[in-house]
C-alpha positions as CSV (number, residue, x, y, z in Angstrom):
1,X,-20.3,13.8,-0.6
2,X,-17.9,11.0,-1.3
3,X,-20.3,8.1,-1.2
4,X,-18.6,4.3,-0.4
5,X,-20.1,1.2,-1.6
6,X,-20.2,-2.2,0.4
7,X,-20.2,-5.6,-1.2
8,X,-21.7,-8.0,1.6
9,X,-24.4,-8.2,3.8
10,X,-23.7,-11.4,6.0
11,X,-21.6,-10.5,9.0
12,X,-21.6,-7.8,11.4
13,X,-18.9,-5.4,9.5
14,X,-21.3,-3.4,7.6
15,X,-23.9,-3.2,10.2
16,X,-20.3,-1.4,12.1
17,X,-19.4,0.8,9.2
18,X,-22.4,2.0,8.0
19,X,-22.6,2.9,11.8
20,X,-19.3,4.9,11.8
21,X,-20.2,6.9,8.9
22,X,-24.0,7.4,8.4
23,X,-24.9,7.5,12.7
24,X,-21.8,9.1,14.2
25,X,-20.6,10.7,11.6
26,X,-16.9,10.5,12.7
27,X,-15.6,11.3,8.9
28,X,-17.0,14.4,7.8
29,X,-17.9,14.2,3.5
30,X,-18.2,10.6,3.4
31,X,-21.1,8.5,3.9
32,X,-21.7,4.9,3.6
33,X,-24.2,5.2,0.5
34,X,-24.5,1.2,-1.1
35,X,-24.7,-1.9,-0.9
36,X,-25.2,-4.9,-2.6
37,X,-24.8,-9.1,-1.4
38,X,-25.5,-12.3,-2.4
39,X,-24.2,-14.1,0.7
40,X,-27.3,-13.4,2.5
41,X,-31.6,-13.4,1.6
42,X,-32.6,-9.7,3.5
43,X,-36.1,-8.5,3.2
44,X,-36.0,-4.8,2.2
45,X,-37.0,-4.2,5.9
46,X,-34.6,-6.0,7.5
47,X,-31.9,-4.4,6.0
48,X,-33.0,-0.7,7.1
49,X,-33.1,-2.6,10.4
50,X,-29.3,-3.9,10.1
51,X,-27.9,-1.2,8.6
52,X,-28.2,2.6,9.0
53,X,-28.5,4.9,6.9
54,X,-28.3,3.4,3.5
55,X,-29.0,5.7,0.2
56,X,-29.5,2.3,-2.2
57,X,-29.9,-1.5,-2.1
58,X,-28.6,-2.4,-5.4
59,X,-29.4,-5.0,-7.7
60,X,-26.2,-6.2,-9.0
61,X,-22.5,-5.6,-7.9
62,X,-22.1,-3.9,-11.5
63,X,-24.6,-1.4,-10.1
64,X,-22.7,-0.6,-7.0
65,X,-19.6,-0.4,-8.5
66,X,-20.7,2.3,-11.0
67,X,-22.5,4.0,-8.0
68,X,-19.4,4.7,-5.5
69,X,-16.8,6.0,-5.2
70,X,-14.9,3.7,-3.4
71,X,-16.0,0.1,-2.7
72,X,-15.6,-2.2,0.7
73,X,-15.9,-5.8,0.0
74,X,-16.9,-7.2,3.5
75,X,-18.1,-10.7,2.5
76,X,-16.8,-13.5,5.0
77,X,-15.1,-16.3,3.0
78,X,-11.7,-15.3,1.7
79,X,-12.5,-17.3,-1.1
80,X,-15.0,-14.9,-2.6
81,X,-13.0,-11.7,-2.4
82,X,-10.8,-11.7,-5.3
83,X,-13.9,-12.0,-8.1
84,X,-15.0,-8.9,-6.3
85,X,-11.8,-7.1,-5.6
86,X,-10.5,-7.6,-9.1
87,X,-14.2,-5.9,-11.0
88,X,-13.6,-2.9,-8.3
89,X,-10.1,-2.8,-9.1
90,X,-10.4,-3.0,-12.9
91,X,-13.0,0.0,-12.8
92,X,-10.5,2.1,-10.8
93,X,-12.1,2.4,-7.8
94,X,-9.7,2.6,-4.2
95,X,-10.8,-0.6,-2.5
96,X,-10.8,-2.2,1.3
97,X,-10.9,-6.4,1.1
98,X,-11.9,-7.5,4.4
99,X,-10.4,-10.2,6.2
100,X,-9.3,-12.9,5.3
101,X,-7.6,-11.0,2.5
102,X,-8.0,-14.5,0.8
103,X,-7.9,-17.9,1.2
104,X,-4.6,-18.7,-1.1
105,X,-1.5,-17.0,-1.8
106,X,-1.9,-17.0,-5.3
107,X,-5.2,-15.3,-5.1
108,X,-4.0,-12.5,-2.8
109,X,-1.1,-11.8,-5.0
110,X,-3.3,-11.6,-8.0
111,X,-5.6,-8.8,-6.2
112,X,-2.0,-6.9,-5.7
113,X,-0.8,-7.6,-8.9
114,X,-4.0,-6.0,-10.3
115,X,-4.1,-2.9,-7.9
116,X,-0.3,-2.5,-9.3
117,X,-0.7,-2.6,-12.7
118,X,-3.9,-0.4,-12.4
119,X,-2.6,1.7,-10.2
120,X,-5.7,1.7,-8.1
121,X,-4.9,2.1,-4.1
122,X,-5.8,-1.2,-2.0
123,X,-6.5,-1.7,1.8
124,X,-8.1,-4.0,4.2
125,X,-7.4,-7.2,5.9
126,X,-7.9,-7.1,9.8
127,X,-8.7,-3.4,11.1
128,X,-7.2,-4.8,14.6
129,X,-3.8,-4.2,12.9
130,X,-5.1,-0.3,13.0
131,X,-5.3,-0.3,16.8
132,X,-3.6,2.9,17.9
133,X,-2.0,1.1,20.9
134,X,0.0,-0.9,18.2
135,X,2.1,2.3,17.1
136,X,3.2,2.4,20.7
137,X,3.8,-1.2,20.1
138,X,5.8,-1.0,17.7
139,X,8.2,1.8,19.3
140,X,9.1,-0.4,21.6
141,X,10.4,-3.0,18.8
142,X,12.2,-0.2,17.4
143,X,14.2,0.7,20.4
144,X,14.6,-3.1,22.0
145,X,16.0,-6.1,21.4
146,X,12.6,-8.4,21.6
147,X,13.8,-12.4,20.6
148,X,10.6,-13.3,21.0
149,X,6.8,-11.9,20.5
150,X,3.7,-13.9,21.2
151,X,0.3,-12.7,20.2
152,X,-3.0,-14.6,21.2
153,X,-6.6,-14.0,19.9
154,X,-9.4,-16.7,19.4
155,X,-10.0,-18.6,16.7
156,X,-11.8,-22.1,16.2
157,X,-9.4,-24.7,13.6
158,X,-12.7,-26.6,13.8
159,X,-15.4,-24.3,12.5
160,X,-17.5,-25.7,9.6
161,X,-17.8,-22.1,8.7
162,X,-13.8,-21.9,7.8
163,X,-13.7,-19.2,10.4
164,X,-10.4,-20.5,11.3
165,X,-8.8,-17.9,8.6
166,X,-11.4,-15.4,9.5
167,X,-10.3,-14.9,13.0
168,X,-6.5,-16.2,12.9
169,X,-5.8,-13.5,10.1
170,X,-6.0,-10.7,12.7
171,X,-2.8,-12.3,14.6
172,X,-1.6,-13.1,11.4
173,X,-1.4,-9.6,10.1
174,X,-0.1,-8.6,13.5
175,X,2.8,-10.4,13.2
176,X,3.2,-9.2,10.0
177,X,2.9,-5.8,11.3
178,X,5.5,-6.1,14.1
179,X,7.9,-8.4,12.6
180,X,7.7,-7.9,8.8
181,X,6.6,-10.5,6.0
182,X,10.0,-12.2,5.5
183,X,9.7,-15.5,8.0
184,X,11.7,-18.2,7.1
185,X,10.1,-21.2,8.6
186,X,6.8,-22.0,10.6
187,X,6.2,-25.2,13.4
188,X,3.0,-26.0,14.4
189,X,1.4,-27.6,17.8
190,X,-1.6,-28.4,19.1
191,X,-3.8,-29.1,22.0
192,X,-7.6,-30.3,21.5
193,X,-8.8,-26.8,19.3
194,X,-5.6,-24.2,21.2
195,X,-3.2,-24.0,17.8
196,X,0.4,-22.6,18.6
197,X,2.4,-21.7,15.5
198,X,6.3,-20.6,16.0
199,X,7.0,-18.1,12.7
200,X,10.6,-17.9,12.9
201,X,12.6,-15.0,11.5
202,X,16.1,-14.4,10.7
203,X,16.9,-12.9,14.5
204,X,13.6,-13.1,15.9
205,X,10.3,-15.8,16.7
206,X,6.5,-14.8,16.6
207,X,4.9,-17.2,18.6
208,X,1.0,-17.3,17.5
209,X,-1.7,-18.5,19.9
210,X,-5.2,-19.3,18.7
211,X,-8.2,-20.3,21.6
212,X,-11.8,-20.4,22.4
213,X,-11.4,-18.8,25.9
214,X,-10.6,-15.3,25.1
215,X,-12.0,-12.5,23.9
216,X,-8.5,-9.9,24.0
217,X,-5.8,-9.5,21.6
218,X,-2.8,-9.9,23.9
219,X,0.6,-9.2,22.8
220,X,3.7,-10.2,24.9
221,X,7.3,-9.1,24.3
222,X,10.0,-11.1,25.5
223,X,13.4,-9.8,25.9
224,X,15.7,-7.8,29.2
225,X,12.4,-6.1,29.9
226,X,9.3,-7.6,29.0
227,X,6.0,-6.0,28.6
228,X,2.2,-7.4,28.1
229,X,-0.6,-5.5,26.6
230,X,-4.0,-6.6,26.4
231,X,-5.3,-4.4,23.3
232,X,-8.8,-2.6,23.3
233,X,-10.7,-3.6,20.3
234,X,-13.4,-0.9,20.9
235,X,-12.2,1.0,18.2
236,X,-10.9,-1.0,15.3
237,X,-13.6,-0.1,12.8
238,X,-12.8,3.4,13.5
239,X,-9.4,3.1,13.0
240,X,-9.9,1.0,10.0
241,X,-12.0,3.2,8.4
242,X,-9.4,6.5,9.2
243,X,-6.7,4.2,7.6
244,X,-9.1,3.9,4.8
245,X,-9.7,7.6,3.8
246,X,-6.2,8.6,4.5
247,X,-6.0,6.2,1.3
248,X,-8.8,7.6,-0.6
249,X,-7.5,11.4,0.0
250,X,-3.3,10.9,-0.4
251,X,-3.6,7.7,-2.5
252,X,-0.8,5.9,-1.0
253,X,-2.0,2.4,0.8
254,X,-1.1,2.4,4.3
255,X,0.1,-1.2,4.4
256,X,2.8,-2.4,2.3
257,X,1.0,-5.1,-0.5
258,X,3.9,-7.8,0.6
259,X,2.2,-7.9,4.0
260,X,-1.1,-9.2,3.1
261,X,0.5,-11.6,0.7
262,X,2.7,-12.7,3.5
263,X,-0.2,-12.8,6.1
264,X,-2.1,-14.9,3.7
265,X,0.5,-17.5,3.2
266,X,1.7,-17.9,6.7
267,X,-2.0,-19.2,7.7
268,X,-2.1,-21.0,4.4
269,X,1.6,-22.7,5.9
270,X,0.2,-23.1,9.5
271,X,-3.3,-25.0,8.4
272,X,-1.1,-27.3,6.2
273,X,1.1,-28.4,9.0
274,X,-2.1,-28.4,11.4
275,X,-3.9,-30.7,8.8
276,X,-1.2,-33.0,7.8
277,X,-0.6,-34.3,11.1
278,X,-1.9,-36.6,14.4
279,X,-3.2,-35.2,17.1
């Protein structure tokens, strides 16, 4: 049994995972075996109640490390990934770094640089990019001429939580997904806590939409036809997880490292402009 460690216990993402692999059983030799946090106080019983099927609690993220095989780091701030990321990556074990990826550039591009030099195979970010529907998405791109893409999710640029990078980085590694990680130039609006950001590329503008009053990742392309798609998010963490042990078993990441250096700076460029002006 290949047995997967999880850094984390605040949030809903290991309650999902350990869900996936220890209840349904929907990937056959691997099992959701560990986990460790400091990011939230659990009593021993609440965490059989959160999360299913767990072999060990352990006592120190050096523990769970040595323990698995692979390791998921699924704190919430971006900010506290890398210290993680970087110990799992330095004992050569593959690794998924939830979303945000991290809160700076040069954080995210240290994690990569690591994985690189270690040659140890790195995944995560937002498991909405995964969404099956997005392959057809992106079929369409390849065979028409789209000048402009908008993508909308929710996401609150006032949270004292900083879940404005939590839940922007899923359109953010959309649009990195769709349109690639080389935008030129970014322009930022706003309207009370709705955020539009214009990424513009060299033939081609993503037009990013953040608001309280949805619940749907919609996607709209823009060209001599036009289509909308309203994406079903039912299945993200299993996706995310397949696109996870397709790592573990060929050892080739299935997103290029750019992109999540990319998708980290382009919300690092949008809160700049969001921040450094009147509204």
């Amino acid at each position: 049994m290949y047995k997967i460690g999880c850094i984390g216990y605040a949030g809903r993402h290991g309650e999902f995972f350990s869900k996936v692999f220890n209840k349904d059983k929907l990937f056959p030799g691997y099992s959701f075996s560990y986990m460790f946090g400091e990011d939230e106080v659990l009593s021993l019983e609440q965490k059989k109640q959160r999360f299913y099927g767990i072999e060990h609690h352990c006592d120190s993220v050096d523990e769970l490390i040595e323990k698995s095989d692979a390791v998921m780091i699924l704190t919430i701030p971006g900010e506290s990934h890398p210290p993680y990321a970087l110990k799992v990556i330095e004992a050569g074990k593959p690794v998924f770094v939830d979303k945000p990826f991290s809160t700076t550039f040069e954080d995210a591009c240290t994690i990569v640089h690591a994985a690189r030099k270690n040659n140890v195979p790195l995944f995560g970010g937002s498991t909405l990019r995964h969404l099956k529907k997005l392959d057809e998405i992106r079929e369409l791109i390849k065979t028409e001429d789209f000048p402009f893409i908008s993508i909308s999710y929710r996401a609150d640029p006032e949270s004292p939580l900083g879940l404005y990078h939590y839940y922007a980085s899923h359109i953010s590694e959309i649009c990195m997904s769709l349109c690639g990680a080389d935008y030129k130039d970014v322009t930022v609006t706003r309207n009370g806590k709705n955020i539009c950001a214009s990424v513009k590329y060299k033939n081609q503008t993503a037009v990013l939409m953040t608001t309280l009053n949805t619940r749907l990742v919609n996607i709209h392309l823009l060209g001599e036809n036009s289509y909308s798609f309203d994406l079903n998010q039912d299945q993200c963490y299993v996706d995310g997880a397949g696109k996870f042990i397709q790592m573990i078993e060929t050892g080739i990441p299935p997103v290029p490292y750019e992109e999540y250096c990319s998708c980290v700076k382009l919300i690092q460029d949008i809160t700049r402009k969001m921040n450094s002006q009147s509204w």
